[in-house]
N, C-alpha and C positions, 0 to 999 in steps of 0.2 A: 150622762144619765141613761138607764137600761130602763126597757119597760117589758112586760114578761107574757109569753105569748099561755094565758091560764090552761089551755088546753093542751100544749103537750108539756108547761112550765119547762120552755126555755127563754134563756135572755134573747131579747131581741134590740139590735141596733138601732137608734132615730134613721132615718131616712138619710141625714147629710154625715152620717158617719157610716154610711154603706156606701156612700158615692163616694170618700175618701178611700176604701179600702178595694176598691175595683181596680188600680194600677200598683202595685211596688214603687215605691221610688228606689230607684238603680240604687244609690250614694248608699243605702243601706244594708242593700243586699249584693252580697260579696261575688253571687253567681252571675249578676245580670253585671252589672260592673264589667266583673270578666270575662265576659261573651261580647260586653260592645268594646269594651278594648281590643280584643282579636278582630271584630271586623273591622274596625276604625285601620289599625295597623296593619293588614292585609290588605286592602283596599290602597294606602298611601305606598306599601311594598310595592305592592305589583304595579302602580302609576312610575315610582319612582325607576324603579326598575326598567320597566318598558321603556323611559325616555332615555335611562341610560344606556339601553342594550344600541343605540343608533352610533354610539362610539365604543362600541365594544367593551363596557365595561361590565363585569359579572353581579350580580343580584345584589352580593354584597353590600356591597358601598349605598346601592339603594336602601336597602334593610338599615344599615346604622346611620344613613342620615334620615332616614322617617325617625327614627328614635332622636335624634338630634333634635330637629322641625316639631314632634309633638313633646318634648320635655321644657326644661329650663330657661334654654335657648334661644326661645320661637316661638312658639303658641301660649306657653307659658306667661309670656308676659300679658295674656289677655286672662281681665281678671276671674277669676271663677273656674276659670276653664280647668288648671292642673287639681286642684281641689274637686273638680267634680270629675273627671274622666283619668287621672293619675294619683289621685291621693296617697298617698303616702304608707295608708294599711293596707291599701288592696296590690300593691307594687310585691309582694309577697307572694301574693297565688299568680303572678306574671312570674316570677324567676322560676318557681319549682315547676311549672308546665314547660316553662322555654328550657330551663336546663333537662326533662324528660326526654322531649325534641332533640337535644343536643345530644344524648346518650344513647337514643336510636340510632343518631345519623351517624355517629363514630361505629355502631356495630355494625350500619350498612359497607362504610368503609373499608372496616374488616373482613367484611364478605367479598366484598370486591379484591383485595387483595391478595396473590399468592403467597403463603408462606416460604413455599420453597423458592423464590425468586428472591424473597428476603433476608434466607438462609444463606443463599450461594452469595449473596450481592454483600457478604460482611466485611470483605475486602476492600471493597469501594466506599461503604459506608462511616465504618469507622474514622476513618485517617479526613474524608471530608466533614466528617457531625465536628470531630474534635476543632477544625479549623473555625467551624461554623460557630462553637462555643466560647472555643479559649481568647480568641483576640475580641469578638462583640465583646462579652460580658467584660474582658478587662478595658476596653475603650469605657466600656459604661461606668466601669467605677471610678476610672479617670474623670469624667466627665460630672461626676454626682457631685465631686469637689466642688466644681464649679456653680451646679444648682442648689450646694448646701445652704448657700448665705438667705435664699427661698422661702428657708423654716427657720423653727424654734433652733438659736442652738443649746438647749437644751435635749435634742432629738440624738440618738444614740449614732453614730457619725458610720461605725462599719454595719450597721445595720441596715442605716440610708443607701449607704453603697452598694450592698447587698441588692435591693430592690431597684434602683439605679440602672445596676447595670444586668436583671433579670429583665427589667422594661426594655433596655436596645436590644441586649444579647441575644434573647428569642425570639422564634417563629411562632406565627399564629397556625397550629395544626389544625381545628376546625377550617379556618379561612381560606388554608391554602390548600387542602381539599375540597373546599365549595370551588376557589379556581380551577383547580384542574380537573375538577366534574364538567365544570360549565366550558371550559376548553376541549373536553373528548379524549383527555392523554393520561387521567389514570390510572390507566392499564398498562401502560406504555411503558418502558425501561425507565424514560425521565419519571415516570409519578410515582412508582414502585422505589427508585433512588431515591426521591423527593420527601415521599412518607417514611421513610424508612430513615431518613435524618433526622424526620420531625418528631418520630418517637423517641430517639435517646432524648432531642431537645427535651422531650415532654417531660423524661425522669431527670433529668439534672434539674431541671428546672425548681423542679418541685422540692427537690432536695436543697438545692439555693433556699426555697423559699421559706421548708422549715427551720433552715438556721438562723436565717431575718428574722422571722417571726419569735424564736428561742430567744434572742438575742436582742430584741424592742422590747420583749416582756421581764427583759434581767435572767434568763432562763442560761443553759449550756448550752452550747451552739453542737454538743453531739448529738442534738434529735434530730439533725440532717444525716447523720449517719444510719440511726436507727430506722429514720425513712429509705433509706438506701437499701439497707438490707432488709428491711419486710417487702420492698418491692420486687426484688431478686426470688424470695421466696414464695410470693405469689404467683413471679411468671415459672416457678423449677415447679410448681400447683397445676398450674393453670396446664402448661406443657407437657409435663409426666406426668398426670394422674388422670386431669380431669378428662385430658383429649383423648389418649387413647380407651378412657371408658367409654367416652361418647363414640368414638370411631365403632367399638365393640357394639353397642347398642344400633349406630347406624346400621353397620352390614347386616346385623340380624334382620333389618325392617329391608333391607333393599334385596335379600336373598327372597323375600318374601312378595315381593315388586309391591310391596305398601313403603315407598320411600318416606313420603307425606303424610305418614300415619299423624293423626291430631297430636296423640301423646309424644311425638320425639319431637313435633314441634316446641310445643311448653315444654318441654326439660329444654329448650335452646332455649328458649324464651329467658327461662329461669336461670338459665346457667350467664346469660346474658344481666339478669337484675342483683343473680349473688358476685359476679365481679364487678358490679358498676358499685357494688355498697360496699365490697371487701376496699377497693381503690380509693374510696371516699375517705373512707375509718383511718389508714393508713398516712392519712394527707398528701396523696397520691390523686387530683381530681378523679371524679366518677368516668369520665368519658374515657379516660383512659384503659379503665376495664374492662369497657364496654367494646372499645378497637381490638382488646386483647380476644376477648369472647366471640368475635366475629372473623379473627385468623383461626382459632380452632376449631370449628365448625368445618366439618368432613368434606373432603372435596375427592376423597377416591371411595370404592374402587370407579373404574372407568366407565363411563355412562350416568355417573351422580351426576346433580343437577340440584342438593339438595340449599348449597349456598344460593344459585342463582334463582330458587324459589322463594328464599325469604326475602333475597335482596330487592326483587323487582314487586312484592307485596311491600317493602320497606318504603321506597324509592318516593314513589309518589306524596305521599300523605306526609310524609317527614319533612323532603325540600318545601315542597310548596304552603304547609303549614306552619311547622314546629320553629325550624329554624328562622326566619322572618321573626316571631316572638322572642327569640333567642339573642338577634342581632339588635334586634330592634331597641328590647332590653337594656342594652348596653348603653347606647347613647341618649337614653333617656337621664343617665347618672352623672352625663355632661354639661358643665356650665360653661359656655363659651363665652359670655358677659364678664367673664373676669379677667379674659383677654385682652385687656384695654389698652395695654399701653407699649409705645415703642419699642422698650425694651423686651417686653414679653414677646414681641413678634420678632424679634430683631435673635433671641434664643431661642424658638419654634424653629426659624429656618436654619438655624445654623446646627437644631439638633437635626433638622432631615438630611442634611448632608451628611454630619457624620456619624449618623445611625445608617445611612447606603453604605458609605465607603468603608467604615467598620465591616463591614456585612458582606459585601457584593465583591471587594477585593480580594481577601484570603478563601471564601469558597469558592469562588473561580478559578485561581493558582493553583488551588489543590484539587481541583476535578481535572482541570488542563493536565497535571500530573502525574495523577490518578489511572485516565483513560486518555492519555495522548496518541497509544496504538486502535482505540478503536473508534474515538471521538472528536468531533471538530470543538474548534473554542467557540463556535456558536452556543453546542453543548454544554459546554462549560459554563458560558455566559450565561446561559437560562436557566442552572443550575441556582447561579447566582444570584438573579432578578428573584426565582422567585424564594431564595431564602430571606431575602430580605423582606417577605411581607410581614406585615405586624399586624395585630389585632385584637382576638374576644383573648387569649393567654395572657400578653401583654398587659390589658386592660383589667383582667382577677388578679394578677401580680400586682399592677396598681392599685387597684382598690380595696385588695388587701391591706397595704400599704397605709392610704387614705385612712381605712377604719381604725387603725391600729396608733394612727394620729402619726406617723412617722413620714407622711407626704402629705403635700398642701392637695386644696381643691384644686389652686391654679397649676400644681404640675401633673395632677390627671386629665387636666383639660387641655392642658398642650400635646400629652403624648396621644391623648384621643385622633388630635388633627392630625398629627405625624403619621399616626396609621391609616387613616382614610387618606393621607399624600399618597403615604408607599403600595397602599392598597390601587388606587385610581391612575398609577401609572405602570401598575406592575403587564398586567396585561396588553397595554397598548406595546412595552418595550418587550414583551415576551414575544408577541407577536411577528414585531421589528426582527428581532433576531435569531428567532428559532423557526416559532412556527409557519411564518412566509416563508421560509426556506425547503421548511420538509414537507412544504403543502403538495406539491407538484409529485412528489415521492407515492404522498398517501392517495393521490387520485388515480397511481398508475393500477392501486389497489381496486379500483372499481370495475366492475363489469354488469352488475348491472344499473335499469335506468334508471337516475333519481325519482323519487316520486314525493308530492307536495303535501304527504302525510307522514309525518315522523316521528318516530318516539319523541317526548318530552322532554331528552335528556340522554339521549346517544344518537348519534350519528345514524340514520337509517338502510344506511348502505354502511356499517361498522364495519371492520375486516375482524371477524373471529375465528378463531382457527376451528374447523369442524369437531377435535376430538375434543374439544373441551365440552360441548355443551350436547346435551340429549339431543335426540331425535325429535321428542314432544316439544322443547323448547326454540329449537330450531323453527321447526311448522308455525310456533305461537309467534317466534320474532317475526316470521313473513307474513303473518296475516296481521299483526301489528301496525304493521311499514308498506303494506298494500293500500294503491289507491279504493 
């Protein structure tokens, strides 16, 4: 009932329906919702994390088992709780912010990386990506036989297979760039080799996956080709047209010593959001346009500095943010309760064997081969280790997969564990084998004295070569990394 204030006739509420309307209740409002989900998952992130940094393992792992622990899982079973803090309509505005996050931190990457080291290194590349692709994925489709009996056999059998062996055969390129952030190496020959595998994975993959997808839907399986070639034609875009306008536009603003002008910013910015959405359209994921858009971004003439201004305004807000909701994400799509029974445990372990040894064997023989004159099989090996990490690629391959009804819940929940296996041991054995080895190398790099303030996320005594970075940057890194 309304009672009407005569003097300026407005409605006026009784008294116990203005004490109801003093708080929102969250569950209905989609903003408050999403604001304690971010802290709730930030909070468990960086706990989880923390406990796990004391074995050295990378954020990672922490990030998809907080998603693990607050989903289906785990918390889930206490009642009320996923209905009021993960509901099911508000899981929508968590993906499109965590995949945003995602599509930053792929164009920080691409900042980070030389193109011209990627250019020169196709030699290397190629002949190890191909080893990296062609025996995984066909071990996986060996293998799909085996988990077919799983599903429906009503489920289209080469399409299973397809998906099958896109879950072993590839690399998780986010992931295995958060490890080689969180390890300090990529910059390094290995993380520049590393990435540069994990992009062709990224295009085959994808092109696997539009034929699965053709082919679950009764569709022709040449719209993997079609994806093939609109991606070609986006990178011959992206390479010859868009770069060297932007390089043009660069030097105009750097001949002018306004490198940082606001406006060249946003055309990066933008040239940055038209390849994450050209990529997308293409069925080509967004991130991937977004890595492309952060190799062309101008790194000459000498004394630019304009990559490493976006990347260290990137850098922060996106790791310690973005990505946490992104990972976190993932494992919330996890039911591990369906993991009940001996058998299923009993093909869990026998898939992590032979998703490493698919994986870890032929790109090691073929980097040993590759660079036997300038590289140890240490090298090799860790080439190896960390191809074989799996992850958030693996798991959109799967859950593509899942939605499309062509894979159970129970085998997205087995390859989930698989990847936080290959995840949670990849570093300790990277370590083992590479990096204790070239540690002694890198300290010979030091001169001066450590100090117990550090960047967030580089080494504070890095070794970087002087002419790569400005004068002003140079001055900002030391006052950074000063006690």
């Amino acid at each position: 009932m309304y009672y009407f204030n005569h003097a300026a006739w407005q409605p006026v509420l009784p008294l116990s329906a203005n004490r109801k309307s003093l708080f929102k209740d969250p569950r209905t409002d989609l903003l408050s919702i999403f604001l304690l989900q971010v802290f709730i998952t930030l909070i468990l992130c960086k706990i989880l994390g923390k406990i796990l940094s004391f074995i050295h393992q990378p954020a990672v792992i922490g990030q998809i088992l907080a998603g693990i622990i607050l989903g289906p899982s785990a918390l889930g079973f206490i009642p009320g709780f996923s209905s009021f803090l993960f509901a099911p309509h508000t899981l929508d505005s968590l993906q499109l912010v965590s995949s945003l996050g995602l599509i930053f931190f792929m164009f920080y990457l691409g900042l980070k990386m030389d193109p011209n080291e990627i250019r020169h290194g196709w030699r290397q590349t190629l002949p190890i990506a191909t080893a990296s692709i062609a025996i995984p994925v066909g071990v996986g489709c060996v293998v799909s036989l085996w988990l077919y009996k799983m599903v429906s056999p009503d489920i289209n059998k080469i399409a299973f297979m397809l998906f099958i062996g896109s879950g072993i055969g590839f690399s998780a390129f986010p992931v295995l760039a958060s490890i080689l952030q969180a390890n300090n190496i990529i910059t390094t020959p290995l993380g520049v080799l590393i990435i540069s595998i994990a992009a062709i994975e990224d295009i085959v993959v994808w092109v696997i996956l539009a034929i699965a997808t053709a082919l679950s839907e009764g569709g022709p399986s040449i719209g993997g080709l079609y994806t093939l070639l609109l991606t070609f034609a986006f990178l011959l875009i992206m390479f010859i047209i868009v770069r060297p306008l932007l390089s043009l536009l660069h030097r105009y603003y750097f001949r002018r010593n306004d490198e940082h002008n606001i406006y060249l910013i946003v055309i990066c910015l933008l040239i940055l959001v038209a390849a994450a959405f050209t990529s997308e359209i293409i069925n080509i994921h967004a991130f991937f346009g977004s890595f492309i858009a952060g190799l062309i971004i101008p790194r000459q003439p000498k004394g630019s500095n304009l990559h490493e201004f976006l990347s260290v305004r990137i850098e922060l807000f996106c790791i310690e943010f973005f990505l946490p909701l992104y990972f976190t994400n993932s494992g919330l799509k996890t039911h591990l309760y369906m993991l009940n029974t001996f058998q299923i445990w009993y093909t869990l372990v026998s898939l992590v064997f032979i998703v490493s040894l698919a994986k870890i064997i032929p790109v090691t023989l073929m980097t040993r081969l590759i660079t036997r004159k300038t590289e140890t099989w240490s090298y090799a090996f860790a080439v190896g280790i960390l191809m074989n990490t799996r992850g958030i690629v693996q798991l959109v391959v799967l859950n593509v997969g899942v939605e499309l009804g062509i894979l159970s819940p129970i085998i997205f929940a087995m390859f989930v564990v698989v990847a936080v296996i290959l995840i949670f041991f990849t570093t300790p054995v990277l370590y083992v084998v590479y990096l204790k080895n070239n540690a002694i190398q890198n300290k010979k790099e030091i001169k001066a004295p450590v100090s117990k303030r550090t960047h967030l996320y580089t080494h504070p005594i890095e070794h970087i070569p002087n002419n790569r970075l400005s004068k002003s940057y140079r001055k900002w890194r030391l006052q950074t990394t000063s006690v």
